[in-house]
N, C-alpha and C positions, 0 to 999 in steps of 0.2 A: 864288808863291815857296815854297809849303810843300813842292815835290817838288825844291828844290835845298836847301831845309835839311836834306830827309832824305838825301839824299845826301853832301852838307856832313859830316852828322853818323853818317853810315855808315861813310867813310870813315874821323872819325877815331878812331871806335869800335875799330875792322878794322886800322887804323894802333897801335892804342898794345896789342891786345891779342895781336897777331900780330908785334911787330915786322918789320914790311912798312917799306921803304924809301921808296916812293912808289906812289900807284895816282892811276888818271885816268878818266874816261868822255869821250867824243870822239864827235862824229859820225864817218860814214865819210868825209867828205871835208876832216874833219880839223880841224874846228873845235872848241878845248877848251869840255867844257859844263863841268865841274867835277875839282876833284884837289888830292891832297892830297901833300905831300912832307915828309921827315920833315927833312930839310934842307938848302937850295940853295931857287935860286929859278927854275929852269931848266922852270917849269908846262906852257909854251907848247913846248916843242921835245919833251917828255915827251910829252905828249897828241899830238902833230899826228906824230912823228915814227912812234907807234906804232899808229895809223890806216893811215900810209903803208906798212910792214910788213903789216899787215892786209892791206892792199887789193895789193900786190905776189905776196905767198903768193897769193891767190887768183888771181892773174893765172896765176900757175904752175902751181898744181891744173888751170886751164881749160886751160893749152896743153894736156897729158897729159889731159884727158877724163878727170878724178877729180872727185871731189865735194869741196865747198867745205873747208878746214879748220876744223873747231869750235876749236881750240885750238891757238898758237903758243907753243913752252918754245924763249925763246935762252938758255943758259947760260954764265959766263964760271967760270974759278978760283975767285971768290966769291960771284957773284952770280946769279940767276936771273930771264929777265923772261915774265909770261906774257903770251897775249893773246888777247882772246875774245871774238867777233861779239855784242852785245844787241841783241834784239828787229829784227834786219836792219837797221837802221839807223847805229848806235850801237857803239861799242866800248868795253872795258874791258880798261887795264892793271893791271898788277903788277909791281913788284919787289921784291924781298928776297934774303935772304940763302941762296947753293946749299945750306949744310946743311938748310936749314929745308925743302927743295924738296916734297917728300909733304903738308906740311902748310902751304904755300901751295897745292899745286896742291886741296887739299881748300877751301884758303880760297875760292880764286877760284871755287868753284862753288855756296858759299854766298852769297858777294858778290852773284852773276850772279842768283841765283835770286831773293835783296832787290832788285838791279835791276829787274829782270824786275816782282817786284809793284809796286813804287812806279810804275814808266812806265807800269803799265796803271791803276794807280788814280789817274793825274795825269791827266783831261784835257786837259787844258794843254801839257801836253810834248810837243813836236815837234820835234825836231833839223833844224836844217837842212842842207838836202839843195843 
């Protein structure tokens, strides 16, 4: 349990100092591990919805024989979402707000990187597949 309180408490580290809208970590086939929202209770369609994105973009890099996308930015008038493969298994969202966009996209690559160590220092952690 101590690799989802670090994540628990990653997120809402990451959430109150970056004013971020919501973030989530997800397997690839869309199972929420954990996530935070700043408010709405919409966890589950948040995480699985943006897995499903994930794995879609990749379908499309394959057809065209490109390589995988490291990072998806959808952006609306206000908002921005990003989205980023961990450790091939696992995904991590983001949203916030379009002005902020340079200094989310710098967030999410600190995020990924805290990711990254805690999934390697959890042996425990396994997403399901």
């Amino acid at each position: 349990m101590a690799m989802k309180r670090d994540v628990e408490e990653l997120f809402e580290n990451s959430i109150e100092a970056n004013d971020i809208h919501a973030i989530a970590l997800t397997s690839k086939n869309g199972i929420p591990i954990a996530s935070k929202l700043k408010e709405g209770n919409e966890h589950e369609s948040f995480s699985t919805l943006s897995a499903t994105i994930l794995g879609a973009s990749e379908v499309i890099f394959s057809a065209f024989k490109k390589e995988q996308p490291d990072d998806i930015l959808i952006k609306s008038n206000d908002s921005i979402l990003l989205i980023r493969e961990i450790k091939s298994d696992s995904v991590l969202a983001l949203m916030g707000k379009l002005k902020d966009k340079d200094k989310l996209i710098e967030v999410m690559g600190n995020i990924s990187k805290e990711m990254e160590d805690i999934i390697e220092n959890s042996p425990k952690f396994e997403v399901a597949k």
